[in-house]
KESEGU-956227 format. One record per residue (C-alpha): x, y, z; residue in one letter. Coordinates in steps of 0.2 Angstrom, whole numbers, plus 5000, padded with zeros to 4 digits. Layout:
<r xx="X" yy="Y" zz="Z" r="a"/>
...
//
This chain:
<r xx="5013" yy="5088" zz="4988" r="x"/>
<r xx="5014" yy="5069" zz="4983" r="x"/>
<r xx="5026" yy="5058" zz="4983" r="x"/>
<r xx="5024" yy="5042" zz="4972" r="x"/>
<r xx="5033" yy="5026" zz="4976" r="x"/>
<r xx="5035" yy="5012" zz="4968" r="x"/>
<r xx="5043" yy="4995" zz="4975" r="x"/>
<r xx="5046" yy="4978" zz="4964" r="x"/>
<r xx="5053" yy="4968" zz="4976" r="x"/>
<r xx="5044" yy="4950" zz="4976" r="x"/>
<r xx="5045" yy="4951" zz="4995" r="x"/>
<r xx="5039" yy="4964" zz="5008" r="x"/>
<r xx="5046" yy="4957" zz="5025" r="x"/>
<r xx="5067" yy="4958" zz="5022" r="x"/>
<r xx="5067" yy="4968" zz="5007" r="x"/>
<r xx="5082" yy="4975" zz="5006" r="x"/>
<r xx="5076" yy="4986" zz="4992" r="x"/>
<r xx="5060" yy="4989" zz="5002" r="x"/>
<r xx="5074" yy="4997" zz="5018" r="x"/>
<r xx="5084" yy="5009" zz="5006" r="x"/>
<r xx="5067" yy="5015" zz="5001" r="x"/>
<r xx="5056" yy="5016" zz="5019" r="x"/>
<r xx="5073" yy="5027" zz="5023" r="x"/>
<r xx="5070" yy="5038" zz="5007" r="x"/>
<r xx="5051" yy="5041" zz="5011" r="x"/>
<r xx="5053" yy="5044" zz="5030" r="x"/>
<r xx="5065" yy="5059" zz="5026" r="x"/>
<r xx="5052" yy="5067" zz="5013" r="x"/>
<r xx="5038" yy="5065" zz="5024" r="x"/>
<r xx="5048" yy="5073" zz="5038" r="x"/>
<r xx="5050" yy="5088" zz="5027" r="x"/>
<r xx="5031" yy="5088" zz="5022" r="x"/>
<r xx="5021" yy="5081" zz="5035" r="x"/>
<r xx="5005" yy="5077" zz="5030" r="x"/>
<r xx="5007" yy="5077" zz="5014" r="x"/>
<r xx="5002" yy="5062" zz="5002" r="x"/>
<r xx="5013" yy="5044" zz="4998" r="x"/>
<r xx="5005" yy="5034" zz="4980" r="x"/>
<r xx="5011" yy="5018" zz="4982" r="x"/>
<r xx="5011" yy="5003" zz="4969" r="x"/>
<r xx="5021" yy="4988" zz="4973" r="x"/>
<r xx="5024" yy="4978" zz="4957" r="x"/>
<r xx="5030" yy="4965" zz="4966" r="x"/>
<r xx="5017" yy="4958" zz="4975" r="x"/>
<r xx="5003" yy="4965" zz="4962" r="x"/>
<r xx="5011" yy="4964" zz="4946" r="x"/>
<r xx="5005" yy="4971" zz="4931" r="x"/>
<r xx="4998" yy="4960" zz="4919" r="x"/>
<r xx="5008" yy="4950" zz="4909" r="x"/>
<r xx="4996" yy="4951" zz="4893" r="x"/>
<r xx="4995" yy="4970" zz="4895" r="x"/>
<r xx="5009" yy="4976" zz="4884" r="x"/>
<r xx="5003" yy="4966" zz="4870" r="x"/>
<r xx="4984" yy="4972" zz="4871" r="x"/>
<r xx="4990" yy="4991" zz="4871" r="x"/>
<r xx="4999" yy="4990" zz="4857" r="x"/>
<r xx="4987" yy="4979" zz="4846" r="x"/>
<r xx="4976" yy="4995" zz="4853" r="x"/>
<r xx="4985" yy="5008" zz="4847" r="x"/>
<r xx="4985" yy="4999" zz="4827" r="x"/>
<r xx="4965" yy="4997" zz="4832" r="x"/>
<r xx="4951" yy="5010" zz="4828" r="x"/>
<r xx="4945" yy="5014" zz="4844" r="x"/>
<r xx="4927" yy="5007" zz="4842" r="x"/>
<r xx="4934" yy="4991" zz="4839" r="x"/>
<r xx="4943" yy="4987" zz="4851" r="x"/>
<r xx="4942" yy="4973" zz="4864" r="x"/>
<r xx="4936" yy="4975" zz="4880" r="x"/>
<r xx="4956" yy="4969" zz="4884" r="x"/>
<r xx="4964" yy="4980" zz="4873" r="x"/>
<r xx="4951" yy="4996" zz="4882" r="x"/>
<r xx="4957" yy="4991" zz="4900" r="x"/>
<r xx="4974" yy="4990" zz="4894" r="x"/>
<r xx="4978" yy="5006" zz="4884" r="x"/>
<r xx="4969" yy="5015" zz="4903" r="x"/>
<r xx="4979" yy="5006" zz="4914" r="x"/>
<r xx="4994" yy="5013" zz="4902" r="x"/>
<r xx="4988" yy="5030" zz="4905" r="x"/>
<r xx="4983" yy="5027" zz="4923" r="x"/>
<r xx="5002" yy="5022" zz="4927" r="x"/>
<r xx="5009" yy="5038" zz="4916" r="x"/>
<r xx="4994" yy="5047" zz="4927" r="x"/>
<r xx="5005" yy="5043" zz="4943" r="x"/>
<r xx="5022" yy="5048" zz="4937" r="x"/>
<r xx="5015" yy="5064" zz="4931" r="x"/>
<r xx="5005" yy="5071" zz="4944" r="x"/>
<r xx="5017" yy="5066" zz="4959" r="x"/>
<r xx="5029" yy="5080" zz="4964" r="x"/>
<r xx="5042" yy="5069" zz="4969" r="x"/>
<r xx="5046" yy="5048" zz="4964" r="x"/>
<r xx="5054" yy="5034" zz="4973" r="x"/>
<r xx="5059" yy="5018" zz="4965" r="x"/>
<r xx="5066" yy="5002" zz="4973" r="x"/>
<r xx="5070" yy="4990" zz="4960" r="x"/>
<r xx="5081" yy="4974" zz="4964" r="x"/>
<r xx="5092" yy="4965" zz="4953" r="x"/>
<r xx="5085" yy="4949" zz="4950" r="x"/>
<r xx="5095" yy="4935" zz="4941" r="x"/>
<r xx="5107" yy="4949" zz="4935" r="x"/>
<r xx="5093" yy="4958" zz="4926" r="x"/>
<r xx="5082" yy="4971" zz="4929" r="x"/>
<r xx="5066" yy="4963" zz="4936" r="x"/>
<r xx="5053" yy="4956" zz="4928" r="x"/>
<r xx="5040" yy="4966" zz="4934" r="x"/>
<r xx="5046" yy="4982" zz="4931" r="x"/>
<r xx="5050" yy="4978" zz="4914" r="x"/>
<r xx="5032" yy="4973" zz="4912" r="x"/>
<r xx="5027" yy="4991" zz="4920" r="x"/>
<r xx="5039" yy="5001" zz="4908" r="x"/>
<r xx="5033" yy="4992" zz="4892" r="x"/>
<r xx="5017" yy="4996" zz="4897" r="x"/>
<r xx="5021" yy="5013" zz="4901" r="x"/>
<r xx="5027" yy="5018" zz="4886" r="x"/>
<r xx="5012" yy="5014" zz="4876" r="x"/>
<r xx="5002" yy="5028" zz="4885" r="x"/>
<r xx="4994" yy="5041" zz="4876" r="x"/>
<r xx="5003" yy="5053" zz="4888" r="x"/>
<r xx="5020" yy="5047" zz="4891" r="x"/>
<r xx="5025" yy="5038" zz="4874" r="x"/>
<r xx="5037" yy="5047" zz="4862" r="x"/>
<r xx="5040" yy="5063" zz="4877" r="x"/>
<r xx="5053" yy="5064" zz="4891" r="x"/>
<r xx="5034" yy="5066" zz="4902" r="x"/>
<r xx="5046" yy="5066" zz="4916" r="x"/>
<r xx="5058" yy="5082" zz="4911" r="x"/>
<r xx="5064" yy="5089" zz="4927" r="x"/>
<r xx="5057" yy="5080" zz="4940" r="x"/>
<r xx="5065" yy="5073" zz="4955" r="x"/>
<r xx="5067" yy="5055" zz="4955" r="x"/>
<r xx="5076" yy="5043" zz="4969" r="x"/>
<r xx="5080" yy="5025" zz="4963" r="x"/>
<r xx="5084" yy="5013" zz="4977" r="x"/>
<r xx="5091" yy="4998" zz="4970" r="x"/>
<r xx="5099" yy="4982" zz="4979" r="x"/>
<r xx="5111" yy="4966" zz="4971" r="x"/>
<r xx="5116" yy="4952" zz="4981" r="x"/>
<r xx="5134" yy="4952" zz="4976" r="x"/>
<r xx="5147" yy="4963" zz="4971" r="x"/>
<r xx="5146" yy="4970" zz="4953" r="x"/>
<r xx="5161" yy="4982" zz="4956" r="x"/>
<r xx="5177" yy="4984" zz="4944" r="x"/>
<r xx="5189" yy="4976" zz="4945" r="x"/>
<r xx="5177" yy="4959" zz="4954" r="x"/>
<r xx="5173" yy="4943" zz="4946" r="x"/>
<r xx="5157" yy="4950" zz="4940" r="x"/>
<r xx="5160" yy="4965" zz="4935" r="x"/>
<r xx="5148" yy="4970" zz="4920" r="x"/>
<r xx="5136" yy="4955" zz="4929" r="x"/>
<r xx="5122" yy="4968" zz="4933" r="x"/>
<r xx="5112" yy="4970" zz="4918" r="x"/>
<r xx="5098" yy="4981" zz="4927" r="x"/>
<r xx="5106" yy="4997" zz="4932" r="x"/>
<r xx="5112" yy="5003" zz="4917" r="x"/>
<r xx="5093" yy="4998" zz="4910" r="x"/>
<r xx="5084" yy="5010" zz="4924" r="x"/>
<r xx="5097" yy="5024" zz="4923" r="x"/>
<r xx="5094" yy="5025" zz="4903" r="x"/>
<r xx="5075" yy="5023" zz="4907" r="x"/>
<r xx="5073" yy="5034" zz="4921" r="x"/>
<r xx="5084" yy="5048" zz="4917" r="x"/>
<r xx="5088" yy="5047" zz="4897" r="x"/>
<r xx="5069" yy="5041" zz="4890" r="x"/>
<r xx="5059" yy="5049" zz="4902" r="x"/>
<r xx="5070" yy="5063" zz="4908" r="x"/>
<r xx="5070" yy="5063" zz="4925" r="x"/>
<r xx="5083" yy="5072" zz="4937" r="x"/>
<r xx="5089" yy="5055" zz="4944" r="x"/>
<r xx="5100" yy="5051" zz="4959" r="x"/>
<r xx="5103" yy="5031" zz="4962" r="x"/>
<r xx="5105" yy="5026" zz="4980" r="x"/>
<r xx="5115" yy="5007" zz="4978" r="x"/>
<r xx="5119" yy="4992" zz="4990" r="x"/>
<r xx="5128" yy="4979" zz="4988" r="x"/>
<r xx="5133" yy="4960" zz="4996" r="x"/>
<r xx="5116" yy="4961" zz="5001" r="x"/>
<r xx="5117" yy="4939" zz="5001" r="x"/>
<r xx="5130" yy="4940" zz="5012" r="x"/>
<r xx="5125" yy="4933" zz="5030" r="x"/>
<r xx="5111" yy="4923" zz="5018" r="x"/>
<r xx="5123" yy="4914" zz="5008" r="x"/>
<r xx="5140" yy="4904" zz="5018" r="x"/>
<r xx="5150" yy="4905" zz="5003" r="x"/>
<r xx="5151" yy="4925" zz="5005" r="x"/>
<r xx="5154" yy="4924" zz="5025" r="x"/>
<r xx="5173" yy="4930" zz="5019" r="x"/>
<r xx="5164" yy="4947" zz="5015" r="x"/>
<r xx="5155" yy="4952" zz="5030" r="x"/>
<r xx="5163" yy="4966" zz="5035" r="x"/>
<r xx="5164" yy="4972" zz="5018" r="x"/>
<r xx="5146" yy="4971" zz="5016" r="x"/>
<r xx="5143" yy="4981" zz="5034" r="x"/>
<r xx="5152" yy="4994" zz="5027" r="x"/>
<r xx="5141" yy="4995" zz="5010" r="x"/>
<r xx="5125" yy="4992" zz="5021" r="x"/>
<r xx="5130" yy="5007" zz="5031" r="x"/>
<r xx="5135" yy="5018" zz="5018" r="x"/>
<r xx="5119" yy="5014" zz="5007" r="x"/>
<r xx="5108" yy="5021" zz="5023" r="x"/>
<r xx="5117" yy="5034" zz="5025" r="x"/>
<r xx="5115" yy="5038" zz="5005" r="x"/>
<r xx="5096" yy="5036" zz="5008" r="x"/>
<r xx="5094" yy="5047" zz="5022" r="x"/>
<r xx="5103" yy="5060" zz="5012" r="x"/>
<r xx="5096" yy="5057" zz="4994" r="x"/>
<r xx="5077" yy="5058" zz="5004" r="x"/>
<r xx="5082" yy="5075" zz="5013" r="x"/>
<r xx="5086" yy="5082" zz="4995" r="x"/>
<r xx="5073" yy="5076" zz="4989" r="x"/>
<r xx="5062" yy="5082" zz="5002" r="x"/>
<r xx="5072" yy="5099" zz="5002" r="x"/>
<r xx="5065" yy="5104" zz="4983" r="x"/>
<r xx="5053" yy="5116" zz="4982" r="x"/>
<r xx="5036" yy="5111" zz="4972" r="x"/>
<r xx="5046" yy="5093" zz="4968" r="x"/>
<r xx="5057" yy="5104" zz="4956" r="x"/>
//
């Protein structure tokens, strides 16, 4: 079986993102020892910026005339479809970032959805999907920002509405605080969400570790 995982935080040592997820993957592979991780981290190696635009000036191209650009983009396209499709099982950790959903993920998704294989489909019907996703404040109701976070909703209508996946989010929260003084009143608080957002992965990675055939 394989497990893909995808992370796009911009940072790999302290990644909060990055700790929810290394927890999800531990607890898979403890269930299928041996078997295979795909990993991409958008993070550090994004996707390219122009690629969106030369897959879909591809797709309005005849084939034959299309650039060499347009060619490497419209295969990248298929080669990130490729990944979500023939993994049994798939891990996302996606930080908020400036209370939206990253940058390079959204640069992954638009190109994404220009594959041949993936565009117009729910390519992901059924399959088991884990998103590990981090913010540095509190978003909650009833807080000062609650409706801040502009990213979740984004990746849950992504993930599990336009591609179809079976999702199941694994959240943190207050992850600034302890970085940022201003938040010090918090730290209890946030021990408690940090806790419970471990505990969430380890359970979320044995569930999705307990599927049979990533089903």
């Amino acid at each position: 079986m394989t497990l893909f995982r995808l992370d796009a935080s911009i940072r790999i040592d302290g990644s909060t993102s990055r700790e929810i997820a290394d927890i999800v993957e531990q607890e898979w592979l403890a269930s299928h020892p041996g078997d295979k991780v795909v990993n991409r981290h958008i993070g550090v190696e994004p996707v390219p910026a122009t690629a969106w635009a030369n897959a879909v000036a591809a797709g309005a191209t005849d084939e034959a005339a299309r650039t060499p650009e347009q060619r490497e983009a419209v295969a990248l396209a298929r080669t990130l479809a490729d990944e979500l499709i023939n993994a049994d099982a798939i891990l996302f950790a996606v930080p908020l970032y400036n209370y939206g959903v990253s940058q390079h993920f959204k640069t992954y998704v638009d190109l994404l959805l220009t594959a041949p294989n993936a565009v117009g489909q729910p390519f992901l019907a059924g399959k088991p999907v884990v998103l590990a996703t981090v913010r540095g404040g509190a978003y909650g109701a009833g807080t000062p920002r609650e409706g801040w976070d502009h990213s979740t909703p984004y990746l849950k209508r992504i993930i599990a509405d336009v591609w179809g996946a079976e999702l199941t989010v694994v959240e943190r929260e207050f992850t600034l605080v302890g970085v940022n003084p201003a938040l010090d009143q918090f730290t209890e608080t946030a021990a408690a969400m940090h806790a419970a957002a471990l505990d969430a992965a380890r359970e979320a990675g044995k569930a999705l570790g307990a599927l049979p055939n990533g089903l």
